[in-house]
C-alpha positions in Angstrom: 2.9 21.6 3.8 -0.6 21.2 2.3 -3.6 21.2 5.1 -5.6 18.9 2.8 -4.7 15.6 0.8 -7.0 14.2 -1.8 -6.5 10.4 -2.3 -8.1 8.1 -4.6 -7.5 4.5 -3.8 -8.2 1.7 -6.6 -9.8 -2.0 -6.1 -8.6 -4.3 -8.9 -8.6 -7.7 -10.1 -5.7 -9.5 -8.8 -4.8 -12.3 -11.0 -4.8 -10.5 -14.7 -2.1 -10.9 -17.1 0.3 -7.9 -17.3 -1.0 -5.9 -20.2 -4.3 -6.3 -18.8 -3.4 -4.7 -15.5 -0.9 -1.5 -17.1 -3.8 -0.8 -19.0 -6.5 -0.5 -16.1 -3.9 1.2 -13.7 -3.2 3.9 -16.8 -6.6 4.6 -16.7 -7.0 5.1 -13.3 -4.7 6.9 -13.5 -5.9 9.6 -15.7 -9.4 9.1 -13.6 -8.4 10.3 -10.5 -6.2 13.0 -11.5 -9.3 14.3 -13.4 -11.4 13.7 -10.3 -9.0 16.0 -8.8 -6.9 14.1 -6.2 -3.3 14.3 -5.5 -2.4 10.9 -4.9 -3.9 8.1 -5.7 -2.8 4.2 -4.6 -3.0 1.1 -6.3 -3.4 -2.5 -4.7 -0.4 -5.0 -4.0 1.4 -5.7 -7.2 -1.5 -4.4 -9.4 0.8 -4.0 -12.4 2.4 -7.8 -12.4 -0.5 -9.1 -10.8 -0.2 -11.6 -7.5 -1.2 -14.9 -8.7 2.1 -16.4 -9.0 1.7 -18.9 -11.5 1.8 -16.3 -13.7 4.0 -14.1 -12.1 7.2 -16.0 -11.8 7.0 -16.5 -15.8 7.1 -12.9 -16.6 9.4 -11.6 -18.7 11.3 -8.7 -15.9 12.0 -6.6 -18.8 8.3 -6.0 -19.5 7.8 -5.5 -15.5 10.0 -2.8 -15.7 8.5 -0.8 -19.3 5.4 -1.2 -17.6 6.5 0.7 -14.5 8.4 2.9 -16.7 4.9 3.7 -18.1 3.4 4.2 -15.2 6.1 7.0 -14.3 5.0 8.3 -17.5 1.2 8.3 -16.2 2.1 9.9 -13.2 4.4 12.4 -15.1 1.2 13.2 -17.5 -1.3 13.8 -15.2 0.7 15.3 -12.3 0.0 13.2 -9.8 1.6 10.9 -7.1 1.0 7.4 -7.6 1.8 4.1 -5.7 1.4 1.3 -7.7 3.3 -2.0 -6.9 5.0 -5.1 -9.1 6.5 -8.3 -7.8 10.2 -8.3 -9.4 13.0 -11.2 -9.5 16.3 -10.4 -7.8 19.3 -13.0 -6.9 17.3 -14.4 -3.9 13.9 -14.9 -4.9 11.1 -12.2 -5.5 10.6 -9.2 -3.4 7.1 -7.7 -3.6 7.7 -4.1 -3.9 5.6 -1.1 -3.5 6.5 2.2 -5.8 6.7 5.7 -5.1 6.5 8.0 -7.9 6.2 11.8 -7.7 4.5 13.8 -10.3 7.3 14.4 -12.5 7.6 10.2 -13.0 10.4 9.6 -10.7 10.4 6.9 -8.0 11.6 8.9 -4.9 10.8 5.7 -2.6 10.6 2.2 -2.6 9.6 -0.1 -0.2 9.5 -4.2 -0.1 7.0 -6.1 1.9 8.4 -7.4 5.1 5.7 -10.9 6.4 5.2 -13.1 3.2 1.5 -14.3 3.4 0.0 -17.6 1.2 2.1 -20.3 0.8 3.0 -19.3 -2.8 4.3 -15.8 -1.8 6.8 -18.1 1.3 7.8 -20.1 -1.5 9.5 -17.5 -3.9 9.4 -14.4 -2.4 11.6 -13.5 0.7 10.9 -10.1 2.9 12.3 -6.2 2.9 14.9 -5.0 5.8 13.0 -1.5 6.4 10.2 0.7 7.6 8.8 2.8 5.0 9.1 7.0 5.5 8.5 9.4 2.8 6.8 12.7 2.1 3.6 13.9 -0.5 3.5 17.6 -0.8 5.3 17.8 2.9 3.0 15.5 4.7 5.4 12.4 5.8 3.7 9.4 5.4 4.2 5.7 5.8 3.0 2.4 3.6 3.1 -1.5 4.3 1.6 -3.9 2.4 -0.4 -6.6 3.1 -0.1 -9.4 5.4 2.4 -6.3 7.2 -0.7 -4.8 8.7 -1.1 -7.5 11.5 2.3 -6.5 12.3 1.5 -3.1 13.7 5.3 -1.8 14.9 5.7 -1.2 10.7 3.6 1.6 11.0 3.7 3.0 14.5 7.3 3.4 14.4 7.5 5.6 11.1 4.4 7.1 13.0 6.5 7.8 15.8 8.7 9.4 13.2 5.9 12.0 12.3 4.1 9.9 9.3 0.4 11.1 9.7 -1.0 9.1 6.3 -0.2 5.3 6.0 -1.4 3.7 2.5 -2.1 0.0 2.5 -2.0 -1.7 -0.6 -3.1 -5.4 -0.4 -4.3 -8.3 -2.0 -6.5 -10.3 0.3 -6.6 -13.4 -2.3 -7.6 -16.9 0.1 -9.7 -19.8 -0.5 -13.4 -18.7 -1.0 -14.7 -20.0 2.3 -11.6 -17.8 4.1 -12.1 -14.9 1.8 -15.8 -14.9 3.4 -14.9 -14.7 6.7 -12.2 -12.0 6.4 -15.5 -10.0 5.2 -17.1 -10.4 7.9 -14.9 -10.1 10.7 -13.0 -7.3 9.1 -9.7 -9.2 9.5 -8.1 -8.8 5.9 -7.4 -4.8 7.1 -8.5 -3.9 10.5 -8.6 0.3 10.6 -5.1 1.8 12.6 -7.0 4.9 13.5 -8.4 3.8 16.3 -4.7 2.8 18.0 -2.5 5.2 16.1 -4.8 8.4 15.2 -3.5 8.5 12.0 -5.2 8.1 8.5 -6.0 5.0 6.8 -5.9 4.5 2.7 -6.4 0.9 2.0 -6.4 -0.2 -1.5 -7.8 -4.0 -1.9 -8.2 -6.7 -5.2 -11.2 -8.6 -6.4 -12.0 -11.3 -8.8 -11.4 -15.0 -8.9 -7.8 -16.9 -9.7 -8.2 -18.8 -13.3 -8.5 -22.2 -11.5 -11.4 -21.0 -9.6 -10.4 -21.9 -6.2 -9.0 -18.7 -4.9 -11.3 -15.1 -4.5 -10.3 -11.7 -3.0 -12.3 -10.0 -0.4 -12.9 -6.4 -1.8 -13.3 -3.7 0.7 -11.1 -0.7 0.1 -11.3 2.2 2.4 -10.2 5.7 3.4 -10.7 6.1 7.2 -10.0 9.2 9.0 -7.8 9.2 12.3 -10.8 7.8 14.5 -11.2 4.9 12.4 -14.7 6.5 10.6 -14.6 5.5 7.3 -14.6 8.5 4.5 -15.2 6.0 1.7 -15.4 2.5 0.9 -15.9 0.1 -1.8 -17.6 -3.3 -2.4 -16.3 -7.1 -2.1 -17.1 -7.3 -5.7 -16.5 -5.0 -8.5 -13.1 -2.7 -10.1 -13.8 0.7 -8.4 -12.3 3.8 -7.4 -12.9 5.8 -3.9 -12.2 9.1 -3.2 -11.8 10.9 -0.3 -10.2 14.7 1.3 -8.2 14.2 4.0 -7.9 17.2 6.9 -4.5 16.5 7.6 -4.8 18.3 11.1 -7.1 15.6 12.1 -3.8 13.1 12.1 -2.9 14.5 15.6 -1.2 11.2 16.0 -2.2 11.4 19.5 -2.0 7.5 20.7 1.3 7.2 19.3 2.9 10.4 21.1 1.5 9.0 23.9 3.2 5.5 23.7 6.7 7.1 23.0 6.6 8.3 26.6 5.0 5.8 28.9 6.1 3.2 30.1 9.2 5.7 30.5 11.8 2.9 30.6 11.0 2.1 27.1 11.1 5.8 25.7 14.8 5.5 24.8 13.9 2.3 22.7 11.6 4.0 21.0 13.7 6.8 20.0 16.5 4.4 19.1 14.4 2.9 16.4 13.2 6.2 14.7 16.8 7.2 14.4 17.5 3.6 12.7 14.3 4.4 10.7 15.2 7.4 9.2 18.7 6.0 8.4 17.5 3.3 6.6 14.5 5.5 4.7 16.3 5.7 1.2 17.9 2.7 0.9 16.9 0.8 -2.5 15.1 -2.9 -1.5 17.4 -5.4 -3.9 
């Protein structure tokens, strides 16, 4: 296992057409692996884009060459990548975060379990697991979204040994909501400070087409105390960058909840072992 992790995290606009997005997240692409990180994460469905007007017309065979290009990307450039779509199955949409290795193949998937917006509850439905997987031997976890005001889908897989959780999100509202989540923080509150584990939150900006909607910015990379390593604007397409001292992710809260209150202890452990189990299944 690596003692150090360089992640890049992206901010894009979240209500593009398709071929505008696969072209922004190949560059990206290409930009952080130059910039010399390891991993680098990509908002909630960056490649099909969350404004669902749009989305539920796309053509799925498109969704998936433009994933398939992505793999590419990642197989290019040698570097991990987690980009996400929004992908019709029988029931619905699931909103789906990807995986992919450096050689281009998906090696996890994971579906987002609380809808948010009443767009997303209308056609999407959620995922039936925790997320577990490992960069260069350091497990880590993701959720996405609305998930992180649900914090038992991260401290479990923490409890597990995850020491990184990435975040991708879109935190699209009205403009007057979008205004408040800036300033109390509430669109992604940092798990540091109750978990002692790092933070990679990757956020959208930009308007919808209609004008109504907005997306609150502020991307970040905090280390396990909360102390943000980088951060981006409300604004503006950008990409932060940040090394991450893996032995800092001590993980110390979490070990700490795992044993008291003792009656609960067997619970805990219980729901790792069902968390492992369920790792590798394929959301569908």
């Amino acid at each position: 296992m690596t003692n150090t992790l360089q992640v890049s995290c992206v901010q894009m606009h979240w209500a593009k057409p398709l071929e505008f997005n696969l072209e922004r997240t190949l560059d990206y692409i290409k930009t952080a692996s130059r910039n010399g990180s390891r991993a680098v994460l990509f908002p909630e469905a960056n490649l099909t884009g969350y404004y669902f007007p749009n989305v539920v017309k796309l053509d799925q065979g498109k969704v998936v060459k433009a994933l398939n290009k992505t793999r590419a990307a990642a197989r290019k450039h040698k570097i991990w990548v987690i980009a996400g779509t929004i992908q019709k199955t029988r029931d619905r949409f699931l909103n789906l975060a990807h995986v992919i290795n450096p050689a281009g193949k998906i090696v996890h998937e994971y579906a987002k379990v609380h809808m948010a917006g009443k767009d997303e509850k209308i056609y999407c439905r959620g995922g039936n697991k925790l997320s577990l997987f490992e960069i260069d031997g350091i497990l880590c976890t993701l959720i996405i979204c609305r998930d992180g005001r649900h914090p038992e889908l991260y401290r479990i897989p923490a409890m597990a040994g995850a020491q990184i959780l990435f975040h991708p999100s879109c935190s699209s509202d009205e403009i007057e909501a979008v205004c408040w989540k800036r300033k109390s923080g509430r669109a992604q509150l940092p798990v540091g400070p109750n978990s002692k584990m790092f933070h990679c939150v990757a956020n959208t900006i930009g308007e919808s087409p209609d004008g109504k909607q907005t997306s609150s910015g502020g991307s970040f990379i905090r280390e396990p105390n909360g102390i943000p390593l980088s951060e981006a604007g409300f604004y503006q397409e950008e990409i932060i960058t940040a090394v991450l001292d893996i032995s800092r992710a001590d993980r110390s809260y979490i070990l700490d909840s795992m044993k008291n209150p003792p009656f609960l202890s067997r619970h805990w452990q219980q729901m790792i072992a069902e968390t492992k189990a369920r790792k590798d299944i394929k959301p569908e």
